[in-house]
Residue frames as a rotation matrix with the C-alpha (Angstrom) as fourth column:
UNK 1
-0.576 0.771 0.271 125.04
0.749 0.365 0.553 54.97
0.328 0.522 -0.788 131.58
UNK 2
0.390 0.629 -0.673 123.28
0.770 -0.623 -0.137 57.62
-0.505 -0.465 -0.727 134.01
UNK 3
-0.642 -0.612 -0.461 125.79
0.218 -0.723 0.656 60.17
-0.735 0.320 0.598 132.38
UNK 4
-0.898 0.304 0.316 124.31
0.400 0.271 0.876 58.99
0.181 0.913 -0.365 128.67
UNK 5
-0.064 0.997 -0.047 120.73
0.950 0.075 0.303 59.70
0.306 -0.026 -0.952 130.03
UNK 6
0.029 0.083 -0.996 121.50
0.492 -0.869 -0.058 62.95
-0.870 -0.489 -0.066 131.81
UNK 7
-0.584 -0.787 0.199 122.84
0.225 0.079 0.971 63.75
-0.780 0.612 0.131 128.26
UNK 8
-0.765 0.503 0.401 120.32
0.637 0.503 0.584 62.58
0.092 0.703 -0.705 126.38
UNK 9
0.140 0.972 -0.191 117.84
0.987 -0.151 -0.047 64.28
-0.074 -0.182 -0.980 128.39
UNK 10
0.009 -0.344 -0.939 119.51
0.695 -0.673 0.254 67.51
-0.719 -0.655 0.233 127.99
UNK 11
-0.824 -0.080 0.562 119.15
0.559 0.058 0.827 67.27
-0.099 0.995 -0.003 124.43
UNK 12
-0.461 0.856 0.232 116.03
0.767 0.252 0.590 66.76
0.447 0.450 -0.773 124.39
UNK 13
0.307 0.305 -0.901 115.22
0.612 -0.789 -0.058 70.13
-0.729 -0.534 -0.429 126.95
UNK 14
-0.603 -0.249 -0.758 117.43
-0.387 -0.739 0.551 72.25
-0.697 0.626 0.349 124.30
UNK 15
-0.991 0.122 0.063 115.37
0.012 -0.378 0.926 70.96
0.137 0.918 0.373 121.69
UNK 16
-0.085 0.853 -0.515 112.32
0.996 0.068 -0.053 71.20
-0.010 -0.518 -0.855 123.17
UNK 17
0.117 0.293 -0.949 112.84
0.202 -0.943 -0.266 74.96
-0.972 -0.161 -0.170 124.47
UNK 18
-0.827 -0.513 -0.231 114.10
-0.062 -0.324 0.944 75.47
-0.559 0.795 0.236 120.53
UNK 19
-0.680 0.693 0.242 110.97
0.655 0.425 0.625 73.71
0.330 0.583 -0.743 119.05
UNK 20
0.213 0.832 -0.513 108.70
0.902 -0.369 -0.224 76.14
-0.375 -0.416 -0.829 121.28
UNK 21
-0.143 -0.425 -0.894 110.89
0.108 -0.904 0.413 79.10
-0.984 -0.038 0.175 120.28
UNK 22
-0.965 0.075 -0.250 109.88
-0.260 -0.377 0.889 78.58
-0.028 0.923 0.383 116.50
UNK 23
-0.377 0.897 -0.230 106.89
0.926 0.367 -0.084 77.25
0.009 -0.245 -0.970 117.63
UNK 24
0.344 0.477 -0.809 105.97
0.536 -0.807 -0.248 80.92
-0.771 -0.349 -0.533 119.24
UNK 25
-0.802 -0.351 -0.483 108.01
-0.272 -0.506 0.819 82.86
-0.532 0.788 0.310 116.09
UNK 26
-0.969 -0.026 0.245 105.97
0.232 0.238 0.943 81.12
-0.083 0.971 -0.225 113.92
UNK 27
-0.238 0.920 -0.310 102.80
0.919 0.110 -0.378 81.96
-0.314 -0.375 -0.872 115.68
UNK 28
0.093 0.199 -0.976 103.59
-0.051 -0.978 -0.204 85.60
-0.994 0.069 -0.081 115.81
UNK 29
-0.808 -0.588 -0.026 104.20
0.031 -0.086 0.996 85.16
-0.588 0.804 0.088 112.02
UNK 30
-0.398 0.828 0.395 100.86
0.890 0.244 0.386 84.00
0.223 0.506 -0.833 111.39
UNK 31
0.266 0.850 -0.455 99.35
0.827 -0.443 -0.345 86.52
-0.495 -0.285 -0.821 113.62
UNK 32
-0.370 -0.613 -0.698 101.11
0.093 -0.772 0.629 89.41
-0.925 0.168 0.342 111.12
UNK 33
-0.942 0.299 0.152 100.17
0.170 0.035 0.985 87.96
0.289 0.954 -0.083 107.98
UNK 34
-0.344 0.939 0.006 96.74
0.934 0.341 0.108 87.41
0.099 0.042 -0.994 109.27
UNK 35
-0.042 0.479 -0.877 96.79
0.699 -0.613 -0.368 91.33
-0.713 -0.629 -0.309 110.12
UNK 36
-0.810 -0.204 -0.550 98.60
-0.458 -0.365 0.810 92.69
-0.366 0.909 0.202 106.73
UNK 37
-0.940 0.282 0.191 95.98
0.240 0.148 0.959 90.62
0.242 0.948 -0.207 105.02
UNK 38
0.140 0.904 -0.404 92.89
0.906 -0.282 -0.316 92.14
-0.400 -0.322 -0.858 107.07
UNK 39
0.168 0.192 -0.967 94.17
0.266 -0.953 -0.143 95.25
-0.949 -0.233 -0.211 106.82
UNK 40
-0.964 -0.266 -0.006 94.76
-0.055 0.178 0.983 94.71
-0.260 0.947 -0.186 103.17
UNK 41
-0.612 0.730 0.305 91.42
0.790 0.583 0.191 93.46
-0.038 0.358 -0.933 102.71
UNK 42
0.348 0.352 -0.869 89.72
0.554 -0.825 -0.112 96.98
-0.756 -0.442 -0.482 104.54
UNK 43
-0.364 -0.701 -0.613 92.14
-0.119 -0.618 0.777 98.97
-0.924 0.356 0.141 101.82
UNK 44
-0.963 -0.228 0.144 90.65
0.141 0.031 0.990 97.02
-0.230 0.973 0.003 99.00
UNK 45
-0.080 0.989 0.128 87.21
0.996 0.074 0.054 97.37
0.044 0.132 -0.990 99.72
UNK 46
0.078 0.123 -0.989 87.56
0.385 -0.919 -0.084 101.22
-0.920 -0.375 -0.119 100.29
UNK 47
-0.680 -0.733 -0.030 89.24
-0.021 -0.021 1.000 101.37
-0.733 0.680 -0.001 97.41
UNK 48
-0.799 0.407 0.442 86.36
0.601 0.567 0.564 99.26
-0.021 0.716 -0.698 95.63
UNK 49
-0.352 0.711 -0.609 84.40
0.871 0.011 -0.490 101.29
-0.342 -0.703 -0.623 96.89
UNK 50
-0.405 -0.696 -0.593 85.82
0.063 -0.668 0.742 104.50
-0.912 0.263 0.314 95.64
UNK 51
-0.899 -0.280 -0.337 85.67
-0.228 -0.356 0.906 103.59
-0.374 0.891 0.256 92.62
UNK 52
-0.324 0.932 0.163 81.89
0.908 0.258 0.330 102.33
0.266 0.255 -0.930 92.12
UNK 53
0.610 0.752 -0.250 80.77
0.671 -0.658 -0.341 105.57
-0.421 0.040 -0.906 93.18
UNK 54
-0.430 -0.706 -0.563 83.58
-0.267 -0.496 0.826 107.56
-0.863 0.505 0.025 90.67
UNK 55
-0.965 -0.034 0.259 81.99
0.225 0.397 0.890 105.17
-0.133 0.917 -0.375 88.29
UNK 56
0.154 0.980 0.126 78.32
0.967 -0.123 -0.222 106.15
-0.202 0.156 -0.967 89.36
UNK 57
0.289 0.153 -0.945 79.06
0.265 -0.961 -0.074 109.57
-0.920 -0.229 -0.319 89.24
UNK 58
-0.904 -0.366 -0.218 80.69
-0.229 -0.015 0.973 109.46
-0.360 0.930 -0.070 85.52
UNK 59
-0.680 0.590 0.436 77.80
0.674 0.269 0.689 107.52
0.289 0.762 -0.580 84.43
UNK 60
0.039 0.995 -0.095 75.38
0.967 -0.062 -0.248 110.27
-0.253 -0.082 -0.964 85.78
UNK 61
0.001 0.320 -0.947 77.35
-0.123 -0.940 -0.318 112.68
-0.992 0.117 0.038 84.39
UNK 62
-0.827 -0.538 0.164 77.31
-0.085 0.408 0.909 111.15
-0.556 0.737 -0.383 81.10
UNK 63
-0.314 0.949 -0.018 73.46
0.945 0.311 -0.099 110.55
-0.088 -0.048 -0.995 81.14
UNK 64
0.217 0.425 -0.879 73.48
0.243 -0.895 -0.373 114.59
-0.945 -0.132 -0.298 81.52
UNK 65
-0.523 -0.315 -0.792 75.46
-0.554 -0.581 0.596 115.19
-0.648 0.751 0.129 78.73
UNK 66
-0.898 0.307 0.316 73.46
0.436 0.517 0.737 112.78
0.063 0.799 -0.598 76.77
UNK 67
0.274 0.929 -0.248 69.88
0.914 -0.332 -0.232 114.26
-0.298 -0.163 -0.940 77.69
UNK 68
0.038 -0.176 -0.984 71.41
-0.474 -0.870 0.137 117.90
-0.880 0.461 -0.117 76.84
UNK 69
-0.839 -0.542 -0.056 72.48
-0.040 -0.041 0.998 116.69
-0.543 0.839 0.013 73.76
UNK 70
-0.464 0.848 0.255 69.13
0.859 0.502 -0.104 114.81
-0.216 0.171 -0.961 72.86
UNK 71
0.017 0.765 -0.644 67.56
0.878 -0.320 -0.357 117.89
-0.479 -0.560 -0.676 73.90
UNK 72
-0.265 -0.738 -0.621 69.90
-0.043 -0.635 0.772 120.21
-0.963 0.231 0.136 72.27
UNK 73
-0.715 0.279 0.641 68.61
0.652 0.597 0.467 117.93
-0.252 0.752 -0.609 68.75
UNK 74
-0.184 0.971 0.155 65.28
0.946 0.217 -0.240 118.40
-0.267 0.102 -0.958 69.50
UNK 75
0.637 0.488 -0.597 65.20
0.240 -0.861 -0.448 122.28
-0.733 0.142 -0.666 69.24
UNK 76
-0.513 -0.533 -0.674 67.42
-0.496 -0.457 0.739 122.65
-0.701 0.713 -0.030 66.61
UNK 77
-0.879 0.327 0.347 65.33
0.477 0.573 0.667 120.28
0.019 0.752 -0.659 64.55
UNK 78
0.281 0.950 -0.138 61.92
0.833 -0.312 -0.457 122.29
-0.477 0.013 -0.879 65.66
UNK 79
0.005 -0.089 -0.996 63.72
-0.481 -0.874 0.075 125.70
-0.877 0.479 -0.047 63.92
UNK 80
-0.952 -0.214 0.219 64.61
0.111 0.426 0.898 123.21
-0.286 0.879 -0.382 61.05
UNK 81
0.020 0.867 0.498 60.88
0.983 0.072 -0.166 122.81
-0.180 0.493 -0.851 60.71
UNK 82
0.254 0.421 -0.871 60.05
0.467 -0.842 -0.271 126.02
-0.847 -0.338 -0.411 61.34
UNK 83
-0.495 -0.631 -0.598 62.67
-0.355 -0.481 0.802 127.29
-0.793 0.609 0.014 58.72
UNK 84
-0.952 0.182 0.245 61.58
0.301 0.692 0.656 124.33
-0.050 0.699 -0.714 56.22
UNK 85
0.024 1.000 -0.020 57.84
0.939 -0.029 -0.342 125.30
-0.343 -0.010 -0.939 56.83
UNK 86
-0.020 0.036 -0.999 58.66
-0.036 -0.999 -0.035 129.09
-0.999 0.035 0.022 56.21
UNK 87
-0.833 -0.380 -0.402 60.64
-0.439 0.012 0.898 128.54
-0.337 0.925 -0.177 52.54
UNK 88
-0.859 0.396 0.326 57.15
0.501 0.781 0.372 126.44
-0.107 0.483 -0.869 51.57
UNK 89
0.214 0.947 -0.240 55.22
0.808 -0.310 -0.501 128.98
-0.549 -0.087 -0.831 52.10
């Protein structure tokens, strides 16, 4: 009977130290993911970043080329008069 218990209890030490050993594996697992997804996170905000000012900078150069154009209109339509006012006279 003391055998049985010595036994028993020996089990229970090997699975004990076995349960802590995936116990501590799994820990360090977490603490990995928990860094891949930080440092993920830091990557997409740069990233997001990036591209909102790529996108401000398109749209302000778009806004030039629209004002030139506009502007571009405006004197070719003042010779139009001009022309259109000459021939009437």
């Amino acid at each position: 009977m003391e055998d049985l218990l010595k036994l028993m209890l020996a089990e229970l030490r090997d699975f004990r130290e076995e349960t802590n050993g995936k116990l501590e594996k799994l820990e360090a697992g977490q603490k990995e993911l928990k860094d891949l997804l930080r440092h993920n996170s830091a990557l997409t905000m740069e990233n997001l970043t990036d591209i909102r000012q790529d996108v401000r900078a398109k749209n302000r150069d778009v806004e030039a080329d629209v004002n030139l154009l506009f502007k571009e209109l405006e004197a070719v339509k003042r010779q139009t008069n001009k022309m259109d006012h000459l021939f009437r006279v």
